[in-house]
C-alpha positions as CSV (number, residue, x, y, z in Angstrom):
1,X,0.0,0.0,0.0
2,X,1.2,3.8,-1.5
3,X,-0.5,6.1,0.3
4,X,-0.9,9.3,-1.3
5,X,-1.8,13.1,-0.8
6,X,-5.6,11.8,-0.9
7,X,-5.4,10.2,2.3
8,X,-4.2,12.9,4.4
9,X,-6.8,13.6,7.4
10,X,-9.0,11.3,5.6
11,X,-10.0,9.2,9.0
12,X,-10.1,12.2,11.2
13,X,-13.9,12.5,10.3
14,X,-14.9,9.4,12.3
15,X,-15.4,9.3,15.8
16,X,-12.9,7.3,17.6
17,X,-15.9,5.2,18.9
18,X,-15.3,3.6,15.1
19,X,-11.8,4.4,14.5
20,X,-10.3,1.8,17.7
21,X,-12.9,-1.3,17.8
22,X,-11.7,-2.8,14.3
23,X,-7.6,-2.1,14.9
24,X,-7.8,-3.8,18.2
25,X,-10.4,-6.3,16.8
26,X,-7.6,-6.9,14.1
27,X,-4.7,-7.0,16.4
28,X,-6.6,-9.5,18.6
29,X,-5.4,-7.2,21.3
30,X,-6.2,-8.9,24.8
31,X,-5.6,-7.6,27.7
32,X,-7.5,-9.1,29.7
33,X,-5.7,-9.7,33.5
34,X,-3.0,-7.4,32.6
35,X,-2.0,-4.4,34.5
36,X,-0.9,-1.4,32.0
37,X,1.4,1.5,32.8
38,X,1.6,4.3,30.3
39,X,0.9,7.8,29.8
40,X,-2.0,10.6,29.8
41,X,-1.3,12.7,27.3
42,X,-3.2,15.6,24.5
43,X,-4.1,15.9,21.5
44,X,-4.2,12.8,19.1
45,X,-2.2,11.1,21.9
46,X,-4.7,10.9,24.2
47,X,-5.8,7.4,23.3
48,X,-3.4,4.9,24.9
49,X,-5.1,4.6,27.7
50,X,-8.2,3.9,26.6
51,X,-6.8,1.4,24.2
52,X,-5.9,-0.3,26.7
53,X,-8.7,-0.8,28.9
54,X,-11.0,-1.4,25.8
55,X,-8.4,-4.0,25.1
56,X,-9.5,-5.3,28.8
57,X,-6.4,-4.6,31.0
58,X,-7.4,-5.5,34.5
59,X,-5.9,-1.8,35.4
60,X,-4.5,1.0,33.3
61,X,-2.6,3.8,35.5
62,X,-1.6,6.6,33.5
63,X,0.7,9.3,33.9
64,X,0.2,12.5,33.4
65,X,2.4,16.2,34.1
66,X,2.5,19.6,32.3
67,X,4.1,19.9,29.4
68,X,4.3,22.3,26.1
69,X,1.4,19.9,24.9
70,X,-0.8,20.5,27.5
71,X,-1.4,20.8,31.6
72,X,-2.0,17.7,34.2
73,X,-5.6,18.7,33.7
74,X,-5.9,18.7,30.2
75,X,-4.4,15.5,30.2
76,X,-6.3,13.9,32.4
77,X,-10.0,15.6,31.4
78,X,-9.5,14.4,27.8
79,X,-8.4,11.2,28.7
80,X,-11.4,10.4,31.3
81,X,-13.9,12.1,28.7
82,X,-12.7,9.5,26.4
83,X,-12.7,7.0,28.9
84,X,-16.5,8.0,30.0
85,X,-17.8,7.9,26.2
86,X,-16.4,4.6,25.5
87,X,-17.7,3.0,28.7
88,X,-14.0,2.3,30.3
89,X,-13.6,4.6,32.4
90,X,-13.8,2.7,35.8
91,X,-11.0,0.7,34.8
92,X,-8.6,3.9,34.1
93,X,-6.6,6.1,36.9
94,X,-4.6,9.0,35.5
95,X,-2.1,10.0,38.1
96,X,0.7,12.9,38.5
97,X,2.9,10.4,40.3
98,X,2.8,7.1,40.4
99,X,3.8,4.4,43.6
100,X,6.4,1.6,44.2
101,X,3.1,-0.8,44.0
102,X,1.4,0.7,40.8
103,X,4.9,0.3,39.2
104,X,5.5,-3.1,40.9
105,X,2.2,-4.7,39.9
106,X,2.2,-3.6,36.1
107,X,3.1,-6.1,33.7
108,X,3.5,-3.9,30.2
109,X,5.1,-0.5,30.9
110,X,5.3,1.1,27.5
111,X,8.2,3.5,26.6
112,X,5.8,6.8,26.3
113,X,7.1,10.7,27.3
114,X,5.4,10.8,30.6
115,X,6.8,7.7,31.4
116,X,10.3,8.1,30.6
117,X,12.9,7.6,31.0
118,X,12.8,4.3,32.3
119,X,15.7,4.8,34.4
120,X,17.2,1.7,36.6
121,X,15.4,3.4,39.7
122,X,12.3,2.6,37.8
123,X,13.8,-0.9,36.7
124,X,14.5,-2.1,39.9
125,X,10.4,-1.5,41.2
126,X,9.1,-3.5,38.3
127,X,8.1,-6.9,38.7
128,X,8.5,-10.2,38.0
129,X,5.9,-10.3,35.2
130,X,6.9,-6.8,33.6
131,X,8.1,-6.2,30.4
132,X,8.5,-2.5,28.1
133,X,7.3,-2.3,24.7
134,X,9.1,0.4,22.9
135,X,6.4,1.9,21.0
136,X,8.4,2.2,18.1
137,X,10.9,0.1,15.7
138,X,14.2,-0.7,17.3
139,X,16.1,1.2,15.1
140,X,14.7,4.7,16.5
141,X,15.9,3.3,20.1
142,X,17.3,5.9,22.2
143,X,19.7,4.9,25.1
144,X,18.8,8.3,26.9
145,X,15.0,7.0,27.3
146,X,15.8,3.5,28.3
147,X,18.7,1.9,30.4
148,X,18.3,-1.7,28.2
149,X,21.1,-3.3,29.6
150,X,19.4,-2.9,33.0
151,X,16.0,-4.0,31.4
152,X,18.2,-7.4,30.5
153,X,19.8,-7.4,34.0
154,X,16.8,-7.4,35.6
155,X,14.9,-10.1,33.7
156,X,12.6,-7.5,32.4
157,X,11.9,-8.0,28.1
158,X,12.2,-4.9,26.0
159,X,11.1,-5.7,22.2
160,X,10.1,-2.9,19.3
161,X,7.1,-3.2,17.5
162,X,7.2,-4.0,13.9
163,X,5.6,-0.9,11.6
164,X,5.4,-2.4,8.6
165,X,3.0,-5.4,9.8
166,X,0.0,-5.7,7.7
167,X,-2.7,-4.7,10.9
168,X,-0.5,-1.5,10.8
169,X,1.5,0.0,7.9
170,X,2.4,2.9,9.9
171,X,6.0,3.2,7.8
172,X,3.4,4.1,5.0
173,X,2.5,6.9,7.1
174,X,5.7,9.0,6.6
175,X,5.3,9.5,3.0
176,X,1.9,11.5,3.4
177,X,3.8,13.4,6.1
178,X,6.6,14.6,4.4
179,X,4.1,15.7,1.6
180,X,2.2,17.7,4.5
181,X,5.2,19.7,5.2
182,X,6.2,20.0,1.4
183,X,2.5,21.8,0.9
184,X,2.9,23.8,4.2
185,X,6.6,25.4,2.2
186,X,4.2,26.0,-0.8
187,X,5.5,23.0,-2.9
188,X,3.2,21.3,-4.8
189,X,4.5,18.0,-4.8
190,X,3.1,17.7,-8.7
191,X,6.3,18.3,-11.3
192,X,8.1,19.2,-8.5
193,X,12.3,18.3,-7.9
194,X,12.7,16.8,-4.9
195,X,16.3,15.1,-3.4
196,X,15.5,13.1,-0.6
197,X,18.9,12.5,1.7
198,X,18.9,9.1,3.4
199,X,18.4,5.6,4.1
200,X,16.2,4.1,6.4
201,X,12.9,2.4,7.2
202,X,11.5,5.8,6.0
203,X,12.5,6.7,3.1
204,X,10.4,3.9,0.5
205,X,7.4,5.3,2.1
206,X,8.5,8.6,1.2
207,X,9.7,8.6,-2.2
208,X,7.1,6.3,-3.0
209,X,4.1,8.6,-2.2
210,X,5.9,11.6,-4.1
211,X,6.6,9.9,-6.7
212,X,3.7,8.6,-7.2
213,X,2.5,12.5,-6.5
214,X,4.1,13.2,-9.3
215,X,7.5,14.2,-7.7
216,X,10.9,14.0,-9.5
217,X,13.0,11.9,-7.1
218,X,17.0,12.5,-7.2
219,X,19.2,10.3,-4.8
220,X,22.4,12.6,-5.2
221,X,24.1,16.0,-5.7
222,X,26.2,15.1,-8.3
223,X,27.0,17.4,-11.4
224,X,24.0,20.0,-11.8
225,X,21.7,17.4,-10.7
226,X,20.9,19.6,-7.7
227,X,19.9,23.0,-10.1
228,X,16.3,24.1,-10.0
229,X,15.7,21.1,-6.8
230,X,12.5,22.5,-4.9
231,X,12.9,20.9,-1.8
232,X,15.1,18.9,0.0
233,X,14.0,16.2,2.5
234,X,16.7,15.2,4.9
235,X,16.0,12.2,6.4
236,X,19.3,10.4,7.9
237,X,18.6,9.3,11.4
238,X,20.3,7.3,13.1
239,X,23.2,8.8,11.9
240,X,24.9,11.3,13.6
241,X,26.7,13.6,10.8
242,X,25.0,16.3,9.3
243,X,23.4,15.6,5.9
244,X,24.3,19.1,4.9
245,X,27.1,21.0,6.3
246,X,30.7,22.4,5.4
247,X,32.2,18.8,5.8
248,X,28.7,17.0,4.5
249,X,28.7,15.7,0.8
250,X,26.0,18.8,0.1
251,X,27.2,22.4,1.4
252,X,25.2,25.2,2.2
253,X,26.9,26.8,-0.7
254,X,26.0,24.2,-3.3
255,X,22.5,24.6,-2.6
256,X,23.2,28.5,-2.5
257,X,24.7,28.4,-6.1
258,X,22.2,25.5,-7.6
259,X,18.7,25.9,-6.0
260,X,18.7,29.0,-4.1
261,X,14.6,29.1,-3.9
262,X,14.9,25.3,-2.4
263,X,13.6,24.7,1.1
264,X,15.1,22.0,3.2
265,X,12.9,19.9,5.1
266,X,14.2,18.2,8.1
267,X,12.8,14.9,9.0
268,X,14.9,13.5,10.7
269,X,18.6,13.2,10.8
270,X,21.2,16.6,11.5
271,X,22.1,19.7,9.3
272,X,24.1,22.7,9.8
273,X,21.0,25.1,10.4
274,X,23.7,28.1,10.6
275,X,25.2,27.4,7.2
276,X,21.9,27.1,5.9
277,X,20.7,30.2,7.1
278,X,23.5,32.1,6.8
279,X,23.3,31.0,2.7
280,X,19.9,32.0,3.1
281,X,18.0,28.7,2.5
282,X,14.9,28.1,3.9
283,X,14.5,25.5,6.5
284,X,11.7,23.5,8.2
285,X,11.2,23.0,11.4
286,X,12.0,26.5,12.9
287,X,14.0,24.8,15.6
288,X,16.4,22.3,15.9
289,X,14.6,19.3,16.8
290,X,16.2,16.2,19.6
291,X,18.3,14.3,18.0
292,X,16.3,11.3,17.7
293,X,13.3,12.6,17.0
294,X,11.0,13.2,13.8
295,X,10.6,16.7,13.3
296,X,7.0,16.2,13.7
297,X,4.8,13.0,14.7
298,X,2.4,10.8,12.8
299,X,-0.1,12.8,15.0
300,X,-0.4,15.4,12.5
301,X,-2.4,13.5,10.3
302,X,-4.9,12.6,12.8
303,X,-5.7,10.0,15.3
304,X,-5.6,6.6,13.2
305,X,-1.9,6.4,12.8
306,X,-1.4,7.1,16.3
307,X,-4.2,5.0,17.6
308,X,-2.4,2.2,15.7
309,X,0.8,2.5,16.6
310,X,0.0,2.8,20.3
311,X,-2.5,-0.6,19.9
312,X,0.3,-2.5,17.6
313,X,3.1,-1.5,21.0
314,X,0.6,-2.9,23.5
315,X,0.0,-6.0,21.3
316,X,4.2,-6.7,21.9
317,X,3.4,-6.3,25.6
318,X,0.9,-8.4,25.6
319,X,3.1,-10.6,23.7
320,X,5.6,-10.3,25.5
321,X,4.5,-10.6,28.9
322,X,2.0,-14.1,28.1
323,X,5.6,-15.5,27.4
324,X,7.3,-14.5,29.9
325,X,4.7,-15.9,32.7
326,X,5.5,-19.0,31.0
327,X,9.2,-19.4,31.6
328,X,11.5,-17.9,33.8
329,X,14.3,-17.6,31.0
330,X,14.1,-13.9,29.4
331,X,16.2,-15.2,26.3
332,X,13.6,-17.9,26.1
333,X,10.4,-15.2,26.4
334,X,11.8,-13.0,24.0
335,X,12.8,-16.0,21.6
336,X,9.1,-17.3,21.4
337,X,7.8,-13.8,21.3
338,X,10.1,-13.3,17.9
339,X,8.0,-16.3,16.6
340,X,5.0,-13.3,16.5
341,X,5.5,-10.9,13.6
342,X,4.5,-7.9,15.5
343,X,7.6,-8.0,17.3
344,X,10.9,-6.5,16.4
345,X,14.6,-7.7,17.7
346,X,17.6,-5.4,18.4
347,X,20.1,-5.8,15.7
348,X,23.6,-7.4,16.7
349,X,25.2,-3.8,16.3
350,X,22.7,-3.3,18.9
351,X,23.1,-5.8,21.0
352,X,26.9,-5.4,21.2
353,X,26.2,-2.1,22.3
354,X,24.3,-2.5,24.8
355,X,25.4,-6.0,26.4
356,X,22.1,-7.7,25.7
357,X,21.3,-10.9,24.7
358,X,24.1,-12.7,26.1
């Protein structure tokens, strides 16, 4: 599946009370028995909670504090409205701080801002049935939101959750996104040049939906292949070097001299935003965003993509921690929850890394 300008916002007509039934029904999400520790949060990210308790966790605490996003209150109104209109509300507490017990007692602690980090403090309360779900593919892994080697220490499963499974296709999501911010610059992705810097589990998505926009796609900067480029998407996580800098294989300057008019559109991935501005190139996002981080969420396009990412993470917790209550060997839990396509492994550079696995 291509999914193309047409499908932008295209879900964020239904009400939620159809948007979640048929992705959990999908999923075969079950929860039922499980204790769920996650996050309160705004916006389009509202709806783990509820997920979860539709999905029939026994209790779902969630997390809330102020943030640029939103206040406590906000957090936890939304949540509970949501809660109240979708009958689950009894089985829902949104908390500023959570206890030694709630943490103790939970058996899928998911990897979500209001949660993290998940710091050995808050390794060493979980339990003996607990396990993390990133939330995400393992590839976007950040060691500042997670001590894994702890996780391993401690007995306690950490898996990522595979985007391109067929109940989820979020990876398909990016390419619409990147389109987004392309319209938001004023380029109509139709006729238009576009170099797209990068390789990861992105970038198909993306140069597939503007291609099939009717994009020009170029790969590299070589000769004048740059001249008259419209836009360029940067999109280089997990690397650390900037795609475009004075030492980068594309300088400030090139762009200057070959596509002056071009706007750069950071995705993910680093650039020398002073260069760039100081050649006068336009640049999106305003600020610099974490390294780590998309410059802007799946959220943007509405609830679905988030309401399936979130329900595809608690699937590998609920995965995860059905194995583990059936052996008392982590390697052996996480093995047999590999057999289930929904969950994603570490790679070995990984692993080396961060002394897991052994």
């Amino acid at each position: 599946m291509v999914l193309t300008g047409e499908d932008i916002g295209k879900d964020n007509h239904f009400p939620v009370e159809e948007l979640i039934p048929p992705i959990l029904s999908g999923l075969s999400l079950d929860l039922s028995g499980l204790n769920v520790l996650t996050e309160a949060a705004t916006g389009n990210y509202v709806f783990t909670p509820v997920i979860a308790a539709m999905a029939g966790a026994e209790r779902v605490i969630a997390k809330a504090k102020d943030s640029r996003h939103g206040s406590f209150e906000e957090a936890r109104d939304h949540t509970m409205d949501i809660a109240r209109r979708l009958s689950v509300s009894d089985s829902i507490e949104v908390k500023r701080e959570v206890s030694e017990s709630d943490i103790h007692e939970s058996d899928i602690i998911t990897n979500l801002g209001h949660i993290r980090p998940i710091d050995a403090a808050l390794i060493d309360k979980m339990g003996g049935t607990a396990v993390v779900p990133l939330m995400f593919e393992t590839w976007e892994f950040r060691e500042e939101d997670l001590d894994l080697k702890r996780c391993y220490e401690k007995g306690v499963p950490v898996l990522g959750t595979n985007e391109e499974h067929p109940k989820l296709r979020i990876l398909d999501y990016n390419g619409p996104l990147c389109l987004k911010k392309l319209y938001e610059a004023g380029v109509n992705a139709e006729d238009a040049k576009v170099m797209v810097i990068g390789e990861n589990r992105f970038s198909d998505p993306i140069e597939s939906t503007l291609a099939k926009e009717g994009a020009d796609i170029i790969k590299s900067a070589g000769d004048d292949s740059l001249r008259g480029c419209d836009a360029i998407i940067v999109n280089t996580y997990p690397s650390t070097q900037p795609a475009i800098g004075a030492k980068a294989a594309l300088t400030p300057e090139e762009i200057k001299a070959q596509a002056p008019e071009c706007v750069i559109i950071q995705y993910t991935g680093r650039v020398d935003r002073g260069g760039l501005r100081e050649a006068g190139i336009r640049l999106l996002p305003g600020e610099e965003p974490a390294f780590g981080h998309m410059s802007w969420t799946l959220a943007e396009l509405g609830p679905k993509p988030v309401i399936k990412l979130h329900a595809g993470g608690l699937k590998v917790g609920e995965v995860m921690t059905r194995e583990k209550r059936q052996t008392t060997s982590i390697k052996e839990a996480i093995r047999n929850s590999l057999k289930k396509p929904i969950c994603q492994d570490f790679s070995e550079e990984q692993k080396i890394k961060y002394s897991i696995h052994k």
